[in-house]
C-alpha positions in Angstrom: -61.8 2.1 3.9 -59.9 4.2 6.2 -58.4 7.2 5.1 -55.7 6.9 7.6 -51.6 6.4 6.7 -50.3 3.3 7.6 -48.4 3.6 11.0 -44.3 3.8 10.7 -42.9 1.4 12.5 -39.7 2.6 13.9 -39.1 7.0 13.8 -35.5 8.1 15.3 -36.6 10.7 16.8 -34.3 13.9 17.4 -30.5 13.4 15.9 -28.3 14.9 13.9 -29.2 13.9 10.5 -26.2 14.4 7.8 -26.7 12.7 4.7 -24.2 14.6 1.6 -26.4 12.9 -1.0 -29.2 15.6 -0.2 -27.7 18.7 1.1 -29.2 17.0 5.1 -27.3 18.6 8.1 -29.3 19.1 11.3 -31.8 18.0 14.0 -34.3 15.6 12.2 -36.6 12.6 12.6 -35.9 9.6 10.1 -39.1 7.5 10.0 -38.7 3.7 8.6 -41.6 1.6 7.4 -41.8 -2.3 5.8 -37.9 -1.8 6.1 -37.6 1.2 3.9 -36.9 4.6 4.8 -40.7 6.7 4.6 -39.7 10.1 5.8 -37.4 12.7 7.0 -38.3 15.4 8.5 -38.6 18.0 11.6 -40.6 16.5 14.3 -42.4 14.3 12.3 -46.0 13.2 13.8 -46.4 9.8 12.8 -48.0 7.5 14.2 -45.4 5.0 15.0 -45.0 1.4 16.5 -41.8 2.4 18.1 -40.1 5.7 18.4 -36.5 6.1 19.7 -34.8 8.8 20.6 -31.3 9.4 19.7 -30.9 13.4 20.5 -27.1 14.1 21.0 -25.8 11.3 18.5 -25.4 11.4 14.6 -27.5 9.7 12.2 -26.0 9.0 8.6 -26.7 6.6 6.0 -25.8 2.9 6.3 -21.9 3.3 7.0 -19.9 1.4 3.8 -16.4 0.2 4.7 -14.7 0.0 1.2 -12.0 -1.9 2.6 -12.9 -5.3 4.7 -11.7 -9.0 4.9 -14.3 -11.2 5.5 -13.5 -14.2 3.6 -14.0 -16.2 7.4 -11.6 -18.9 7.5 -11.0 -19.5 3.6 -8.2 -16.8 4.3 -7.2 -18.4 7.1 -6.1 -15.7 10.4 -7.1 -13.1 7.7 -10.7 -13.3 7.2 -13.0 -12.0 10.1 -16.7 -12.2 10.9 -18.7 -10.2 8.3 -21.3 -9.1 10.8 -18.5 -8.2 13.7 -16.9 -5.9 11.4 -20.3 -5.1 9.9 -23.5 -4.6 11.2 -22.0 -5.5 14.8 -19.8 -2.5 14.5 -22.7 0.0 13.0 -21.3 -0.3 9.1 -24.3 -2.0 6.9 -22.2 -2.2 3.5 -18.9 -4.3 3.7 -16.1 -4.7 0.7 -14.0 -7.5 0.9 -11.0 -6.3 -0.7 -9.4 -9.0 -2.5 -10.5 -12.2 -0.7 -11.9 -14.4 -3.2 -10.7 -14.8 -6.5 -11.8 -16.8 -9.7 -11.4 -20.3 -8.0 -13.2 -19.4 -4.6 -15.6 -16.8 -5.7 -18.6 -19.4 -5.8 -18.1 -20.3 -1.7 -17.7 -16.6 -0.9 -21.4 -16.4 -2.2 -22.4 -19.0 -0.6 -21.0 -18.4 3.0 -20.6 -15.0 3.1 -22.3 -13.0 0.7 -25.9 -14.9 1.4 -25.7 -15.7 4.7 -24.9 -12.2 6.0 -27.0 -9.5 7.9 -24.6 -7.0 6.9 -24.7 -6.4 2.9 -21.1 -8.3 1.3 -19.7 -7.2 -1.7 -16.2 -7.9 -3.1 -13.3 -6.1 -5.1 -12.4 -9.9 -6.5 -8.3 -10.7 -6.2 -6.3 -10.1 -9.6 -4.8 -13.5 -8.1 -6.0 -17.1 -8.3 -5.2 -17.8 -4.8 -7.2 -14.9 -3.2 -6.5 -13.8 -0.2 -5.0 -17.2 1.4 -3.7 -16.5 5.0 -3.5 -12.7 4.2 -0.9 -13.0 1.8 1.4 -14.8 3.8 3.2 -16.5 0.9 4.3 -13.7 -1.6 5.3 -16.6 -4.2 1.6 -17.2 -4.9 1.1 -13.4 -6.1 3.1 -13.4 -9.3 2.4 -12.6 -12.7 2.0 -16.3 -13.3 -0.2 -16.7 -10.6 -2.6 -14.8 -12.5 -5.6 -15.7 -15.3 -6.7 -12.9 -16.9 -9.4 -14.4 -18.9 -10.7 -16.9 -15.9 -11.1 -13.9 -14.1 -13.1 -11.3 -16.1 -15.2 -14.2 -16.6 -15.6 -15.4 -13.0 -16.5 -11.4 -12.5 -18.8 -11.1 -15.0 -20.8 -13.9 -13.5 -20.8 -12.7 -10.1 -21.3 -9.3 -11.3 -23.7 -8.2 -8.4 -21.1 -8.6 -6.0 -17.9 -7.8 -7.7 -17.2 -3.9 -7.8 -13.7 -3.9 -8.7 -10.6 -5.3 -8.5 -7.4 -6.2 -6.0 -3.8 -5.7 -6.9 -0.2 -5.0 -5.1 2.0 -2.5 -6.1 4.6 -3.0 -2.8 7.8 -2.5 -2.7 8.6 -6.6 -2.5 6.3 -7.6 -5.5 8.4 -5.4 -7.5 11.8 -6.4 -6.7 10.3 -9.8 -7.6 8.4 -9.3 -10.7 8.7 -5.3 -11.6 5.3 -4.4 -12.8 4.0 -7.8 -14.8 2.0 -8.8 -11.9 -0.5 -4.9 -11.9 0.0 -4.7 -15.8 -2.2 -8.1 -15.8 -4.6 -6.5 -12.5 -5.1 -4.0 -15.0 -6.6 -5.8 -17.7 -8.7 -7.6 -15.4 -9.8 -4.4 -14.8 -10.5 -3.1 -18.1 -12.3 -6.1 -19.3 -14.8 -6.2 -16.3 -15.0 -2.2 -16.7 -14.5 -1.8 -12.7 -12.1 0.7 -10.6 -8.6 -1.1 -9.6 -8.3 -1.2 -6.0 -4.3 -1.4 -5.1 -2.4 -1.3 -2.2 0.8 0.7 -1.9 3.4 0.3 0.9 5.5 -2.3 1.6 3.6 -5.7 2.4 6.0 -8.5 2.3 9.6 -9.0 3.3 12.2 -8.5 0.4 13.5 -11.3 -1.1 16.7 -12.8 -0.4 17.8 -12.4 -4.5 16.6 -9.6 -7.0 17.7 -6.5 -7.5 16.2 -4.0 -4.9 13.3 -1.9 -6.3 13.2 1.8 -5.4 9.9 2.3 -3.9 9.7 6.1 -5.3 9.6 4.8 -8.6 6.5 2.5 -8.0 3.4 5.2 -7.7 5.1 6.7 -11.3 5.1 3.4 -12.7 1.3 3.0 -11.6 0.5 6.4 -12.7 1.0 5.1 -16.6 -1.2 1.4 -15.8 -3.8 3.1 -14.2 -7.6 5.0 -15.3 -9.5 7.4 -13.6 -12.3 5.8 -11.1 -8.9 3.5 -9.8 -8.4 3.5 -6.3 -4.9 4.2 -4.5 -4.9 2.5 -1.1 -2.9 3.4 2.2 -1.8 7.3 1.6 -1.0 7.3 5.2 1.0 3.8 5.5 4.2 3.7 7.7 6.2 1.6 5.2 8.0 2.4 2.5 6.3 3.0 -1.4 3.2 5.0 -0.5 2.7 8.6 -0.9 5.3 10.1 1.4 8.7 9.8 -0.4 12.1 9.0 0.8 12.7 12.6 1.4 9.6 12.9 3.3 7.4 14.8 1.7 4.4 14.1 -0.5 5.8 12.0 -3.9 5.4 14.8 -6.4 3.5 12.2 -8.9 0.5 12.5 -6.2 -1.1 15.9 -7.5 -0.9 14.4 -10.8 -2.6 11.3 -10.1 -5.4 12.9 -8.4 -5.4 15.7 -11.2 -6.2 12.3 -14.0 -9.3 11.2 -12.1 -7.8 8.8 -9.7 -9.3 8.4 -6.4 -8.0 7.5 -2.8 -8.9 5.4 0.0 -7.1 5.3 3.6 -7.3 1.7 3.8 -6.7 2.5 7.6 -5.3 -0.8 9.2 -2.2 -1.5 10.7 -0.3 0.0 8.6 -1.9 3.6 9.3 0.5 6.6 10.7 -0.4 9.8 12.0 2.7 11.1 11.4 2.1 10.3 7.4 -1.7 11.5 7.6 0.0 14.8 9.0 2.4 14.6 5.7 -0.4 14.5 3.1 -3.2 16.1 4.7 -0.8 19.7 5.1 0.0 19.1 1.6 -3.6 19.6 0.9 -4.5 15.8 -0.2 -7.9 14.4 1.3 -8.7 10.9 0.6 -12.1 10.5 -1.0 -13.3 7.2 0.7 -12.2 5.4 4.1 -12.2 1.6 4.6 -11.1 0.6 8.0 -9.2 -2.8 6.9 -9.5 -4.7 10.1 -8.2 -8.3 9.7 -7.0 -11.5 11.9 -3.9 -10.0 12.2 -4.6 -6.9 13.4 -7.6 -7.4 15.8 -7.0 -9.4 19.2 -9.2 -12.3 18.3 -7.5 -16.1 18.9 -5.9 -17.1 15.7 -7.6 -20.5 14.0 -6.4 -23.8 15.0 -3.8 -24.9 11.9 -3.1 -21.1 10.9 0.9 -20.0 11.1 2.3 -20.0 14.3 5.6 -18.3 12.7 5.0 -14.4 12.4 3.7 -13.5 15.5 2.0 -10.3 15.5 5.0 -8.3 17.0 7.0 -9.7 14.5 9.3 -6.9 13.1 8.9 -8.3 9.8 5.3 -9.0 9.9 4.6 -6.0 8.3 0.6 -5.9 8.5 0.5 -6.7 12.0 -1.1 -4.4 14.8 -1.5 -3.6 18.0 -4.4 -1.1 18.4 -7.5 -2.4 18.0 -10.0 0.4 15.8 -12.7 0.1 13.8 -14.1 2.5 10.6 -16.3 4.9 13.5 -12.6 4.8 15.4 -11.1 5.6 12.1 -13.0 8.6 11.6 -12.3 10.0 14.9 -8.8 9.3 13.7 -9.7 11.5 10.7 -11.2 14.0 13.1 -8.5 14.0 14.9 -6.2 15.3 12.0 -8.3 18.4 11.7 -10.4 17.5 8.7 -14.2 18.4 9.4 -17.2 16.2 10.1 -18.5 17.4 6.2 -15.8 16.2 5.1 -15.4 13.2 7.0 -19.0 11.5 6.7 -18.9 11.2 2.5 -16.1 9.5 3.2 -18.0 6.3 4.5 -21.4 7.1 2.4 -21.6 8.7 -0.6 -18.1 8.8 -2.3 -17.9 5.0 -1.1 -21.5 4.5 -3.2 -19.8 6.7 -6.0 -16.6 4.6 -5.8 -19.1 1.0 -5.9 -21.3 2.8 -8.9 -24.5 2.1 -6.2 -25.2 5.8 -5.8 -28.6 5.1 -7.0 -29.0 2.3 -3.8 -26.7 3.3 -1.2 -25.0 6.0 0.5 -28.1 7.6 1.4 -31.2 8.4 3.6 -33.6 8.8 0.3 -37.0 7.9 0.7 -38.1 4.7 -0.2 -34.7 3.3 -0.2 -33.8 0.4 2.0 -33.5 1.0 5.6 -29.8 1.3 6.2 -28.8 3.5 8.6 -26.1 4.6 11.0 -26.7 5.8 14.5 -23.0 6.9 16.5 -22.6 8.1 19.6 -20.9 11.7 19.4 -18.7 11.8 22.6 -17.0 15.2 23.7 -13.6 15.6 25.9 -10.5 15.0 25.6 -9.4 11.4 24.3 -6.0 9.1 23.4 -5.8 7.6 19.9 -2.2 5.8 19.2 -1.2 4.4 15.8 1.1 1.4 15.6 4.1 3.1 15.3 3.5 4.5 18.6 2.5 8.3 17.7 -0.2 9.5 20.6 -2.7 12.3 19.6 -5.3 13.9 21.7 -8.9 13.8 19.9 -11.6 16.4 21.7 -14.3 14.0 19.7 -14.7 10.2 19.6 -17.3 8.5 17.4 -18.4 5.4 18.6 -21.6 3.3 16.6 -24.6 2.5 19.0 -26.7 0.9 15.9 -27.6 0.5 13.1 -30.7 -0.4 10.7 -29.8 -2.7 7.7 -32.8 -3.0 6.2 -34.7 -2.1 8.4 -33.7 -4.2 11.3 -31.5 -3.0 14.2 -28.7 -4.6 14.9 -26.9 -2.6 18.0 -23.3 -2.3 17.8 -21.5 -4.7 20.5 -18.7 -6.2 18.7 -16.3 -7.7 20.7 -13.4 -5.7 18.7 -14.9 -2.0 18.5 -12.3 0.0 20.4 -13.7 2.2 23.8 -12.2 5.9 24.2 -9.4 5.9 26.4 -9.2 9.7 28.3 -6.5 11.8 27.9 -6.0 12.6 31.3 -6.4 8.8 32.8 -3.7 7.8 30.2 
């Protein structure tokens, strides 16, 4: 019997390695073998069915987007393409955040969870209805709209996939229902012992009737319904009820939510502001994961045939439309951009994500024989134009852009129809 290792089949040969999980930040080789991850090291030797070099470009561990809608077509204009947001665009772990619920949980299994390259989990919808057409119809996302009970059960028994849970604290919900609707998200939570996931900043229109709501008093309200491990979506949203107050500056309940364990994802999307970012981030407040939140109505992809034709995307009252097109690589450039560090930046979409999932142990890392799932970006130098949708132009002197990726083991390289190119300064 021959003494000699099996061959590896693929080794990256040359980038810069930066995994948090183990302390990795430098010129390495990753070596991959029956789709696991074999080795890491300096100029590893091999041998090797295929080595590829990737000098000058990052590798990180598989790339988790905390904050995705993929629930294709079941949400109508909202859902996209798991593997065009996923594996397509160089992220290997994808979140749907609040898609299906207790009555369509079983099909999002089945059609998207199973069938996809990229790995699918789900924080599951407080509400029955899900995500239907991206929350188009505030009336279905009252407290009455809401089974507890049906739901802990539904995500007990999907367990595998569900890793927390999707409310609304907006501005509009509130004037409608005060805070019924997140006391019941909340339960939900507790019983299926998982982080709440909620989005704050305005996300409907205000209704005609009800007393107007003062959206300074919502993140206080929160701050007494909510555990440490919950999530606070959207620090850097444009609309009214997030973390910048009326007076513009940071809500003074902030410090004290992050002080009680709470944690905070940018939930980038449409709703995303530079100007905000600027707000929070010289106030000292760095969001722990990412999540790009790219959806039908904020990507230029043709709509579905039957899906609204009301609400155009530039809309002023469509208030989760979008006109730039990005993508989580584009939104770390964003963060980049802002001045917080690439150290600071790549936990952001690896290992707090993994901390936020409870997967530490299976993802968010380049350990050893753990599955392949890696991240491979391009790391572009000059002088670049990002805009936000409210029209606020920054100059970047870095732009990350995903070449591939290994999910498993097997490359998928990163041609999405959506991903966003850099745009030069200058030529702009």
């Amino acid at each position: 019997m021959s003494d000699q290792p099996k061959p590896f089949d693929l080794i990256l040969r040359g980038g810069h390695v930066i995994d948090p999980a183990q302390g990795l930040d430098g010129i390495m080789d990753v070596a991959v073998r029956d789709g696991r991850i074999a080795a890491i090291g300096s100029a590893l030797a091999g041998p090797a069915t295929q080595v590829t070099d990737v000098s000058g470009k990052l590798v990180l561990p598989g790339m988790i987007d905390t904050h995705a809608h993929v629930f294709r077509y079941v949400t109508g204009r909202f859902g996209l393409d798991a593997d065009m947001v996923g594996v397509r665009s160089g992220v290997t772990t994808l979140v749907d955040q609040g898609g299906p619920s207790v009555l369509t949980f079983p099909a999002f299994r089945e059609y998207i969870a199973r069938p996809s390259a990229s790995r699918v989990l789900a924080f599951i919808s407080a509400y029955m209805v899900g995500g239907l057409e991206g929350h188009y119809y505030p009336e279905l996302y009252g407290p009455d709209c809401i089974a507890v009970e049906d739901t802990i059960r539904a995500g007990q028994a999907n367990a595998d996939l569900v890793r927390g849970v999707k409310g609304h604290a907006e501005i509009a919900g509130f004037t409608r229902w005060g805070n019924a609707a997140m006391r019941k998200a909340a339960a939900i939570a507790r019983g299926l012992d998982r982080p709440l996931y909620i989005h704050f900043g305005q996300l409907w229109p205000m209704p005609g009737e009800g007393t107007p709501y003062d959206p300074d008093a919502i993140l206080p309200e929160m701050l007494e319904i909510m555990r440490a491990g919950d999530v606070l979506a959207h620090p850097f949203t444009r609309h009214p009820g997030g973390f910048v107050d009326r007076h513009g500056a940071l809500h003074p309940v902030v410090r004290e939510a992050l002080a009680r364990g709470l944690k905070v994802d940018v939930g980038h999307g449409s709703h995303f502001s530079f100007r905000m970012a600027r707000l929070v981030i010289d106030a000292g407040v760095v969001p722990d994961t990412l999540g790009a939140d790219m959806h039908g109505y904020n990507t230029t992809l043709p709509k579905p045939r039957g899906t609204p034709e009301a609400h155009p995307d530039d809309a002023e009252n469509h208030l989760f439309a979008g006109k730039q097109n990005f993508s989580l690589a584009s939104a770390m450039t964003s963060m980049l951009a802002l001045g917080l560090t690439l150290e600071q930046v790549v936990p952001m979409v690896s290992t707090h994500c993994a901390a936020m999932l409870r997967m530490g142990d299976e993802i968010g890392a380049l350990r050893p024989g753990r599955e392949a799932d890696i991240t491979v970006l391009h790391d572009e130098r000059g002088r670049f134009r990002l805009e936000d949708n409210e029209g606020t132009v920054v100059t970047a002197d870095r732009f990350l852009r995903p070449a591939f990726c290994l999910r498993a083991g097997q490359r998928f390289d990163a041609d999405s129809e959506v991903l966003p190119r850099p745009i030069l300064a200058e030529a702009a």
